[in-house]
mmCIF file of the N, C-alpha and C atoms, coordinates in Angstrom:
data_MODEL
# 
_entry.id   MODEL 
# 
loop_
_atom_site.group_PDB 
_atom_site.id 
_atom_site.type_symbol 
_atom_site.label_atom_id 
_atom_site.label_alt_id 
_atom_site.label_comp_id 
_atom_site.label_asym_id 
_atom_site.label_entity_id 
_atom_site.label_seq_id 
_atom_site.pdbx_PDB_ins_code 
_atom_site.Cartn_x 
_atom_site.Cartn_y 
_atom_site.Cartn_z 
_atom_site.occupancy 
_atom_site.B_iso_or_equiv 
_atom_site.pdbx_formal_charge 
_atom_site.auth_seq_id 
_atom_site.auth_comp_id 
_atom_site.auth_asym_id 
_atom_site.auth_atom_id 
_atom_site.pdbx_PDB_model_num 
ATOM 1   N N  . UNK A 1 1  ? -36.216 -20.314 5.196  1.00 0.00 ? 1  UNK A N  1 
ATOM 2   C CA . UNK A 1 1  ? -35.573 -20.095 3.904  1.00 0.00 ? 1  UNK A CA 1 
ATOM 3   C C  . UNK A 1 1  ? -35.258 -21.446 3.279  1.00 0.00 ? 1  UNK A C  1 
ATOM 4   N N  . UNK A 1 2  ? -35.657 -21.481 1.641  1.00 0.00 ? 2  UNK A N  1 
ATOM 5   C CA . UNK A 1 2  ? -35.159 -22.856 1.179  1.00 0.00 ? 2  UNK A CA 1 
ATOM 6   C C  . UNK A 1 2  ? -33.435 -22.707 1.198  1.00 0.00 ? 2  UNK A C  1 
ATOM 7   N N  . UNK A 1 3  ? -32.962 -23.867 0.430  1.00 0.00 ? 3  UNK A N  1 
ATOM 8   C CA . UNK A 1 3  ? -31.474 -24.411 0.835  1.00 0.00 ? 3  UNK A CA 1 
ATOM 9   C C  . UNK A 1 3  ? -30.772 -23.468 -0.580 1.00 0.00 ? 3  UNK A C  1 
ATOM 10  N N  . UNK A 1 4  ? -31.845 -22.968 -1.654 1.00 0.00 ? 4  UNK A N  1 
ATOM 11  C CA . UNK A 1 4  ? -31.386 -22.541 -2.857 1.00 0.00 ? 4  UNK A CA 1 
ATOM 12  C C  . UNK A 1 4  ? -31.064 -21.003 -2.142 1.00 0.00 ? 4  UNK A C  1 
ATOM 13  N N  . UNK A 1 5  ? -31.920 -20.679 -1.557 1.00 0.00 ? 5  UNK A N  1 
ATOM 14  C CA . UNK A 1 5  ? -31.319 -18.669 -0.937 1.00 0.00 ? 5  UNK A CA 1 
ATOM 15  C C  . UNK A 1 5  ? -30.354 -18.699 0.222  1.00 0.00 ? 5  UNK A C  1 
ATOM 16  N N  . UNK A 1 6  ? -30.212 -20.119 1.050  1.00 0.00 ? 6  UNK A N  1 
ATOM 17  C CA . UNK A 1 6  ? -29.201 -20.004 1.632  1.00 0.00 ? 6  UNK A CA 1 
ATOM 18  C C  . UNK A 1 6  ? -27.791 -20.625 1.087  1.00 0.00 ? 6  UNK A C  1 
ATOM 19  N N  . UNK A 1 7  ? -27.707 -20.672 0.002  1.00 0.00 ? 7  UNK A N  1 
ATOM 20  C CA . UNK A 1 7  ? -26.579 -21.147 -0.721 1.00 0.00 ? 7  UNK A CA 1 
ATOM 21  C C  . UNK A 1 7  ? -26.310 -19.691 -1.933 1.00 0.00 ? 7  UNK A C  1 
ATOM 22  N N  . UNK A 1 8  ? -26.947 -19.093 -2.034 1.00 0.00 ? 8  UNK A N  1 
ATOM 23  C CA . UNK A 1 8  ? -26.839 -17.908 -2.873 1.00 0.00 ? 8  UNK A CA 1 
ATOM 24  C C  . UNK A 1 8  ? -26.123 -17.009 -1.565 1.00 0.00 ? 8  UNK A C  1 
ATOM 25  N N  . UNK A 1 9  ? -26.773 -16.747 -0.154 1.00 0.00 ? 9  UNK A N  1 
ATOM 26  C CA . UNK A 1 9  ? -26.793 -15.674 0.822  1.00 0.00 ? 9  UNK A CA 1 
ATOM 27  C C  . UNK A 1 9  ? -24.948 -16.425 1.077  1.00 0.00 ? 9  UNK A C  1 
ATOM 28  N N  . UNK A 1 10 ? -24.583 -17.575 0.846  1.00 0.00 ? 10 UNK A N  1 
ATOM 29  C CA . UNK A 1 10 ? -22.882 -17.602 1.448  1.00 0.00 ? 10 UNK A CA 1 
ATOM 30  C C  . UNK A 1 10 ? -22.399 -17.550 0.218  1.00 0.00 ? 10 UNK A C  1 
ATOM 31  N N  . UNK A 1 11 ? -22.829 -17.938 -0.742 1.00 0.00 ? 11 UNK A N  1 
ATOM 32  C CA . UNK A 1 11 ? -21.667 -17.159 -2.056 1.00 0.00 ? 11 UNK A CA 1 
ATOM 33  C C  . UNK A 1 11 ? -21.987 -15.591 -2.025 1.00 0.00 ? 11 UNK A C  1 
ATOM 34  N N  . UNK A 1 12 ? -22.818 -15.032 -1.716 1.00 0.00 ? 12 UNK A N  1 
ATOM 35  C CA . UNK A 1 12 ? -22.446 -13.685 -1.880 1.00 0.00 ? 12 UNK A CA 1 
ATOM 36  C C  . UNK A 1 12 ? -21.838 -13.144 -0.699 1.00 0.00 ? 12 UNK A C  1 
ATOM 37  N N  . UNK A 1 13 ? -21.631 -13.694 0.712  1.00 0.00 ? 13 UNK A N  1 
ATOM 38  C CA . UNK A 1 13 ? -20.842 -13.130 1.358  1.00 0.00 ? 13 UNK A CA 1 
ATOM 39  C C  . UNK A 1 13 ? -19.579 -14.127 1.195  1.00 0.00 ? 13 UNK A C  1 
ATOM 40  N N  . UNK A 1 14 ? -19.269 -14.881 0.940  1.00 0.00 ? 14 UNK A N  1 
ATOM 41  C CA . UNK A 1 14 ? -17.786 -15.098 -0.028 1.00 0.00 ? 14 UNK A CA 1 
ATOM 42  C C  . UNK A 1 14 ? -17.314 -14.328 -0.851 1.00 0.00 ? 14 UNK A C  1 
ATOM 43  N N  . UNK A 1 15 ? -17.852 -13.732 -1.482 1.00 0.00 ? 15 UNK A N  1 
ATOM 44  C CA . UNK A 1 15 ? -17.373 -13.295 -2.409 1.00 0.00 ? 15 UNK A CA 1 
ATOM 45  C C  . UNK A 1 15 ? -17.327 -11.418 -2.199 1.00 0.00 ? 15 UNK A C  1 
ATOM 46  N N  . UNK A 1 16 ? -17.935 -11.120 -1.153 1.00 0.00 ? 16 UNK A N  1 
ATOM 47  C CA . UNK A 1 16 ? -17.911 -9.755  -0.632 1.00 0.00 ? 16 UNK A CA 1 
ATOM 48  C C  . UNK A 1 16 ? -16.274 -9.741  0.207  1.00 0.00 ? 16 UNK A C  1 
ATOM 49  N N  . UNK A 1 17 ? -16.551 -10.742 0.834  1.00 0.00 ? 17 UNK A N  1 
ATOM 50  C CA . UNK A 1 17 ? -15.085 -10.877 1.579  1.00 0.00 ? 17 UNK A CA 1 
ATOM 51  C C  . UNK A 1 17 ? -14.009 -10.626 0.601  1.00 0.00 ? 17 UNK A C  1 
ATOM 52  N N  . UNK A 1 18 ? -14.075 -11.721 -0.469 1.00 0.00 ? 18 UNK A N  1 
ATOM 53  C CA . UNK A 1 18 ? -12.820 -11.511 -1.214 1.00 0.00 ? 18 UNK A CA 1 
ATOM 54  C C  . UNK A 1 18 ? -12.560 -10.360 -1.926 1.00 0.00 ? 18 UNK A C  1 
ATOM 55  N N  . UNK A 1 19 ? -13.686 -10.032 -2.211 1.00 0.00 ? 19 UNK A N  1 
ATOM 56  C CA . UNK A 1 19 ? -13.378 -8.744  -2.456 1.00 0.00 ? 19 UNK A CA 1 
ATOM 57  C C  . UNK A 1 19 ? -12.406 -7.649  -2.144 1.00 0.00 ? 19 UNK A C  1 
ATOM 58  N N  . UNK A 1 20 ? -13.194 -7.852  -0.368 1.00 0.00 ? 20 UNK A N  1 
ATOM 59  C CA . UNK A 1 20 ? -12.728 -6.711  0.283  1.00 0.00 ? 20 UNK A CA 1 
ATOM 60  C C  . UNK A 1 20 ? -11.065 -7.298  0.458  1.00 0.00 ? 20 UNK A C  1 
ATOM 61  N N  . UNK A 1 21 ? -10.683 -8.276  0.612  1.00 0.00 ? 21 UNK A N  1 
ATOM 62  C CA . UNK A 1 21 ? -9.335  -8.623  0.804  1.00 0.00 ? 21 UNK A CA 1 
ATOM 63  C C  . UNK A 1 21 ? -8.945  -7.908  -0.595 1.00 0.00 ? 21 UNK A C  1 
ATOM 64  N N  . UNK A 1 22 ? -9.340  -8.159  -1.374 1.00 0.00 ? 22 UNK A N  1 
ATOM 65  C CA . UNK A 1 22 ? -8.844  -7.497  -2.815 1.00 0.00 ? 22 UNK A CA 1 
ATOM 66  C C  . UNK A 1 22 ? -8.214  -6.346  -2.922 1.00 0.00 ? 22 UNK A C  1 
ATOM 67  N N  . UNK A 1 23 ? -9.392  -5.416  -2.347 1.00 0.00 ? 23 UNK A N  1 
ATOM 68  C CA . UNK A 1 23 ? -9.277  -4.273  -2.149 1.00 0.00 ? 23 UNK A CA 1 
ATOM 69  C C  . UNK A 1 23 ? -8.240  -3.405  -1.457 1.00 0.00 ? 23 UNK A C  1 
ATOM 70  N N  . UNK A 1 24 ? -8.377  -4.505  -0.433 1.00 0.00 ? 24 UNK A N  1 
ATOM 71  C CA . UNK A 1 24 ? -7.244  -3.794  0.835  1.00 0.00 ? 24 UNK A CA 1 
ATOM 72  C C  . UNK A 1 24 ? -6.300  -4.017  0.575  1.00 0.00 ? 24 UNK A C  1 
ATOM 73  N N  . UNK A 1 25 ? -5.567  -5.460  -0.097 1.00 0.00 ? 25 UNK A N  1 
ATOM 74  C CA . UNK A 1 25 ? -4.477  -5.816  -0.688 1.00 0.00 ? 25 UNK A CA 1 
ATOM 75  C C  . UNK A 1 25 ? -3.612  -4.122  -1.695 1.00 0.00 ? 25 UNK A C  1 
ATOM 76  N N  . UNK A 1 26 ? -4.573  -4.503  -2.908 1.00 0.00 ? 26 UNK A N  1 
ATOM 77  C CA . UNK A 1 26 ? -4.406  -3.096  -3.098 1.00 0.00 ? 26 UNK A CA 1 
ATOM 78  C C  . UNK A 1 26 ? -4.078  -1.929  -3.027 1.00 0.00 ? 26 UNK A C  1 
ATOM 79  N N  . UNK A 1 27 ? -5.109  -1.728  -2.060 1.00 0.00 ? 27 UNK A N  1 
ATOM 80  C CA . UNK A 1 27 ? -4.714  0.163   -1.293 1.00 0.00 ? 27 UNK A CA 1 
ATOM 81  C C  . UNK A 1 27 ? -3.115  -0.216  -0.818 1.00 0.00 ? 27 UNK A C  1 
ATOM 82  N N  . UNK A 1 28 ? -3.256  -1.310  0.034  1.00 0.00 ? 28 UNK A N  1 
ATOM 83  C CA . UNK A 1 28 ? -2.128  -1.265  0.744  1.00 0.00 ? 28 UNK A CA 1 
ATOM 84  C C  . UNK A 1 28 ? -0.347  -1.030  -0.453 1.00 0.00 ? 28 UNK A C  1 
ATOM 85  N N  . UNK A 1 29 ? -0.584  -1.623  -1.393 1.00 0.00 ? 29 UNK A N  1 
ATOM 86  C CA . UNK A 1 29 ? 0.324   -1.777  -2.016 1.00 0.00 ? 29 UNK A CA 1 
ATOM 87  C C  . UNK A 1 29 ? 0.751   -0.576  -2.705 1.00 0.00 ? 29 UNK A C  1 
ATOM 88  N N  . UNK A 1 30 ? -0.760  0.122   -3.098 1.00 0.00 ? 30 UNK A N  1 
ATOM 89  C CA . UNK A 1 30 ? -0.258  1.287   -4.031 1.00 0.00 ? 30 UNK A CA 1 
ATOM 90  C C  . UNK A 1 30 ? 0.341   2.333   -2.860 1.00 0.00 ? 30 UNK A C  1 
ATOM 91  N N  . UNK A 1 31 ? -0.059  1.892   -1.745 1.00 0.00 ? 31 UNK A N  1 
ATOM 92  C CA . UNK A 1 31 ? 0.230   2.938   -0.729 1.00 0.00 ? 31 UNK A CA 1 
ATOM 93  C C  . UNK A 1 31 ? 1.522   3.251   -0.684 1.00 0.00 ? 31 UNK A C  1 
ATOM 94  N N  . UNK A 1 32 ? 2.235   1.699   -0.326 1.00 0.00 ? 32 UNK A N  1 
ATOM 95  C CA . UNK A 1 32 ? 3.659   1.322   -0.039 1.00 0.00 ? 32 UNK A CA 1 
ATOM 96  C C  . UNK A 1 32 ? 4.231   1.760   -1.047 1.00 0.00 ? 32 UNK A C  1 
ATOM 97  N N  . UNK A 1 33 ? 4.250   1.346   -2.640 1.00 0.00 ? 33 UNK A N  1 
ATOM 98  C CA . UNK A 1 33 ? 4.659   2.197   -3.599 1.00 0.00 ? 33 UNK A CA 1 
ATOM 99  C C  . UNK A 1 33 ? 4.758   3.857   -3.736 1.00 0.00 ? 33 UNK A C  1 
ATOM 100 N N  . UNK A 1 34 ? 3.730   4.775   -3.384 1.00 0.00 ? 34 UNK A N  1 
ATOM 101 C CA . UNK A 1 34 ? 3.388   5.702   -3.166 1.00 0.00 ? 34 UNK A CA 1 
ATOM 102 C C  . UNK A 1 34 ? 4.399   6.367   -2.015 1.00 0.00 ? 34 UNK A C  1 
ATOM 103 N N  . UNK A 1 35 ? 4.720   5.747   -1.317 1.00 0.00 ? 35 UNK A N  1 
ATOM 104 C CA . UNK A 1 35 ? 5.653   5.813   0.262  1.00 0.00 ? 35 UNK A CA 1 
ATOM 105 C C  . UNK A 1 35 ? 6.819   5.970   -0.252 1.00 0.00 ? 35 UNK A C  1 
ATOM 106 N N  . UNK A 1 36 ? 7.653   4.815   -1.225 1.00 0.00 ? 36 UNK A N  1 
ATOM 107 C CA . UNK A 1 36 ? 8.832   4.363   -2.019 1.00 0.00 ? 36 UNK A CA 1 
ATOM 108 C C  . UNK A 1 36 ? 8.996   5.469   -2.397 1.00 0.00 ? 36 UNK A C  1 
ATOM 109 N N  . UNK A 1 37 ? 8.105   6.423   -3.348 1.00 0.00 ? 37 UNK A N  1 
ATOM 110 C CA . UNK A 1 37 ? 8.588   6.981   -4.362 1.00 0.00 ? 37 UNK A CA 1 
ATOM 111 C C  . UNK A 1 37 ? 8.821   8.161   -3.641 1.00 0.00 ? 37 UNK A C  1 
ATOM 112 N N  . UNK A 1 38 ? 8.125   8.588   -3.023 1.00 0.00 ? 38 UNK A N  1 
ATOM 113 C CA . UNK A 1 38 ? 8.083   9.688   -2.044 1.00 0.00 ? 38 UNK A CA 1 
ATOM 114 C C  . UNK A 1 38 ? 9.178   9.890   -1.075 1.00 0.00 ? 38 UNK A C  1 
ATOM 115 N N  . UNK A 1 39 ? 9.743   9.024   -0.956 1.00 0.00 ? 39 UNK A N  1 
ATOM 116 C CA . UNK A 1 39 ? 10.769  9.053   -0.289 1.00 0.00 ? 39 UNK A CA 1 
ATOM 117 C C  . UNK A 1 39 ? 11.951  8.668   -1.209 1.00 0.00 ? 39 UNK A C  1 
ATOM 118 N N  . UNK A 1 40 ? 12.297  8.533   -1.976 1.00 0.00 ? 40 UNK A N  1 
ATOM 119 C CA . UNK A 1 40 ? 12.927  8.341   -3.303 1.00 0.00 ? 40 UNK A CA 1 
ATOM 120 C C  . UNK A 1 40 ? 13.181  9.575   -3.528 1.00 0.00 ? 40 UNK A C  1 
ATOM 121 N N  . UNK A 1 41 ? 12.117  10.897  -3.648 1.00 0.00 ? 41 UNK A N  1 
ATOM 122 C CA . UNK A 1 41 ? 12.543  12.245  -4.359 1.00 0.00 ? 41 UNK A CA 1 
ATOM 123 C C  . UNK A 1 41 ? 13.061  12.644  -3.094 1.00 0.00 ? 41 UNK A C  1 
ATOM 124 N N  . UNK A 1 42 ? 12.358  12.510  -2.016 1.00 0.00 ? 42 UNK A N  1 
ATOM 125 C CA . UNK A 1 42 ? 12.858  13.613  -1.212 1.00 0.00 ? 42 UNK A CA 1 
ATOM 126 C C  . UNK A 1 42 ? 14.221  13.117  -0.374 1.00 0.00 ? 42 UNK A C  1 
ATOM 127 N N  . UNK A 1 43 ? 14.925  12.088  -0.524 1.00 0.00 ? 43 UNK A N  1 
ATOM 128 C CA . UNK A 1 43 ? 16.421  11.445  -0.375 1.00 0.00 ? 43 UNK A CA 1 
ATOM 129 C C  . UNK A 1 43 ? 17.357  12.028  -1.601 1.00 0.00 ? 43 UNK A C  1 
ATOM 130 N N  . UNK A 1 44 ? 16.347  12.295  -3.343 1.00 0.00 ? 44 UNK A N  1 
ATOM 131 C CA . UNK A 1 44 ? 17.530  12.847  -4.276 1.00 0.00 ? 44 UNK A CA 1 
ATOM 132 C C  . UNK A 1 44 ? 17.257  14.486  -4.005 1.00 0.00 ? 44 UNK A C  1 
ATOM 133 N N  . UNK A 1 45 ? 16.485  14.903  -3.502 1.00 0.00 ? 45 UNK A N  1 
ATOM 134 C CA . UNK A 1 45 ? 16.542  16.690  -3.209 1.00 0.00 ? 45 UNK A CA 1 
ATOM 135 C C  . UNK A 1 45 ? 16.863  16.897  -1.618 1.00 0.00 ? 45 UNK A C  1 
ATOM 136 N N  . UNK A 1 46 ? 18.273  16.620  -1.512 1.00 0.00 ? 46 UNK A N  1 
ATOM 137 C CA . UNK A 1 46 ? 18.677  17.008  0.084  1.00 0.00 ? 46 UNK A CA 1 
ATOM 138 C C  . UNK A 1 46 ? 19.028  18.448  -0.094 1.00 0.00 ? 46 UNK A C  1 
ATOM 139 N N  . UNK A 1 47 ? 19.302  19.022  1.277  1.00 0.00 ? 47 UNK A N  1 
ATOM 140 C CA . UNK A 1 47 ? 19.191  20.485  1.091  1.00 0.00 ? 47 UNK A CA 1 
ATOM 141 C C  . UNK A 1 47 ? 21.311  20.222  1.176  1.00 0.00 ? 47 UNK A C  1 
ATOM 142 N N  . UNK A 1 48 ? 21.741  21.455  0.794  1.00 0.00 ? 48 UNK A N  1 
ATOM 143 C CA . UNK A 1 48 ? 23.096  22.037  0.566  1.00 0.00 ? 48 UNK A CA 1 
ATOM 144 C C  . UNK A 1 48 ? 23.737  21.601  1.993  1.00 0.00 ? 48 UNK A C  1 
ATOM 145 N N  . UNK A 1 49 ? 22.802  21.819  3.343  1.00 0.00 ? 49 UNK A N  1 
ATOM 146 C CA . UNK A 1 49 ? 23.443  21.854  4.408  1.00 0.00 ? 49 UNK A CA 1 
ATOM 147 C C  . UNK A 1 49 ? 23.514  19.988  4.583  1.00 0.00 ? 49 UNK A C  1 
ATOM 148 N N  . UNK A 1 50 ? 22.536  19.326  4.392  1.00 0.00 ? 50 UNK A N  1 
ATOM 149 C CA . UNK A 1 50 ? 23.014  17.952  4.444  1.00 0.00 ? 50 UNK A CA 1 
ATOM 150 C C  . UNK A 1 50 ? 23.570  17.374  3.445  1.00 0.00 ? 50 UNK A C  1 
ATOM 151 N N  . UNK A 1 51 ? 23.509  18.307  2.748  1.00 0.00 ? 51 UNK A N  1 
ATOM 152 C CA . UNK A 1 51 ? 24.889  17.331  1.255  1.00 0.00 ? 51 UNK A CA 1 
ATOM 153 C C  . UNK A 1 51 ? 26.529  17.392  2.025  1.00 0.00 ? 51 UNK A C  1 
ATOM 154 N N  . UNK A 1 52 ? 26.403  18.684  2.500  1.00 0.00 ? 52 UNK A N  1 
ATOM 155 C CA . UNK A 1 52 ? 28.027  18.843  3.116  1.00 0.00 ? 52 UNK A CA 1 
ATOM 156 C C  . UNK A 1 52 ? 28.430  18.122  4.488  1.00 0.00 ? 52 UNK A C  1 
ATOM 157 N N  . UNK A 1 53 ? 27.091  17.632  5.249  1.00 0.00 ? 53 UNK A N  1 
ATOM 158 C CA . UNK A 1 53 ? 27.106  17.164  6.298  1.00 0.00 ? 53 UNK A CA 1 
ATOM 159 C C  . UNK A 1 53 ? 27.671  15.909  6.345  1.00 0.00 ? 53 UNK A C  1 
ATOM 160 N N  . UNK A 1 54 ? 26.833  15.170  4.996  1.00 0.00 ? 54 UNK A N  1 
ATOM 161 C CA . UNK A 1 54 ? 27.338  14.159  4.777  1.00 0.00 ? 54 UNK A CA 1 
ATOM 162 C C  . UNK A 1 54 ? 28.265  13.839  4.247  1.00 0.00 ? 54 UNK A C  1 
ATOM 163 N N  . UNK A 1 55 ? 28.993  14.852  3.106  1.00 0.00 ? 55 UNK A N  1 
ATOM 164 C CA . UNK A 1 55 ? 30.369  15.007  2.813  1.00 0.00 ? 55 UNK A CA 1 
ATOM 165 C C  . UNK A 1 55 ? 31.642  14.553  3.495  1.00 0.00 ? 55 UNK A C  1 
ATOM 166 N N  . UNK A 1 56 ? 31.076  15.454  4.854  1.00 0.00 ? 56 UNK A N  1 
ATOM 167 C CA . UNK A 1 56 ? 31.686  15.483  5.739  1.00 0.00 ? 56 UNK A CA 1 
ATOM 168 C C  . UNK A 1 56 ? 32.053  14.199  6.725  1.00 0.00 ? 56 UNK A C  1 
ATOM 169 N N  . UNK A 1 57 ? 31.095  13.757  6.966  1.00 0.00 ? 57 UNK A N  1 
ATOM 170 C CA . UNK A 1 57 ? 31.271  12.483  7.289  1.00 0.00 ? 57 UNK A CA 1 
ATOM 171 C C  . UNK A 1 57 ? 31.990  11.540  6.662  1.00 0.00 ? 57 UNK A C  1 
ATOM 172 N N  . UNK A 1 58 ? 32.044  11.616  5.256  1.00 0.00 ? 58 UNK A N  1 
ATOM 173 C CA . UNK A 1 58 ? 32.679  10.308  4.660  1.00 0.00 ? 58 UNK A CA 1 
ATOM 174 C C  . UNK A 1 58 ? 34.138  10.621  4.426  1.00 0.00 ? 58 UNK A C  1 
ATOM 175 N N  . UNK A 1 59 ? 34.777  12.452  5.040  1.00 0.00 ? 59 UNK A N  1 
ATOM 176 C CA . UNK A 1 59 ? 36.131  12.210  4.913  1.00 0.00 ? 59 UNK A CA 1 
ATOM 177 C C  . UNK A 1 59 ? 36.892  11.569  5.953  1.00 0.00 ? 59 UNK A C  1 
# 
C-alpha cells in the first residue's frame, strides 16, 4: 500500500473511534438523565402508606 491509503486507512479509524466515544458519551448521559427523571416522578407519587410512614417518622 502507498503512504497516501495508509494515511487515509488511520484517519478513518480515528475518526470511527471518536465517534464511537461520541456516541457512548451520549447514550450514557441521556440515560442518566432518563434515570433522574424517573426517579424524580416516582419519589413525587409515593403511595398513602409511605406518606404516613414517613410522617411518622419525623414526629
Amino acid at each position: 500500500m502507498e503512504q497516501v491509503e495508509w494515511t487515509g486507512l488511520v484517519i478513518a479509524a480515528v475518526l470511527a473511534a471518536l465517534c464511537f466515544g461520541v456516541a457512548r458519551f451520549a447514550v450514557r448521559h441521556f440515560a442518566r438523565r432518563r434515570a433522574a427523571k424517573e426517579q424524580a416522578v416516582s419519589q413525587a407519587s409515593q403511595s398513602r402508606q409511605v406518606r404516613r410512614a414517613n410522617e411518622r417518622k419525623k414526629k
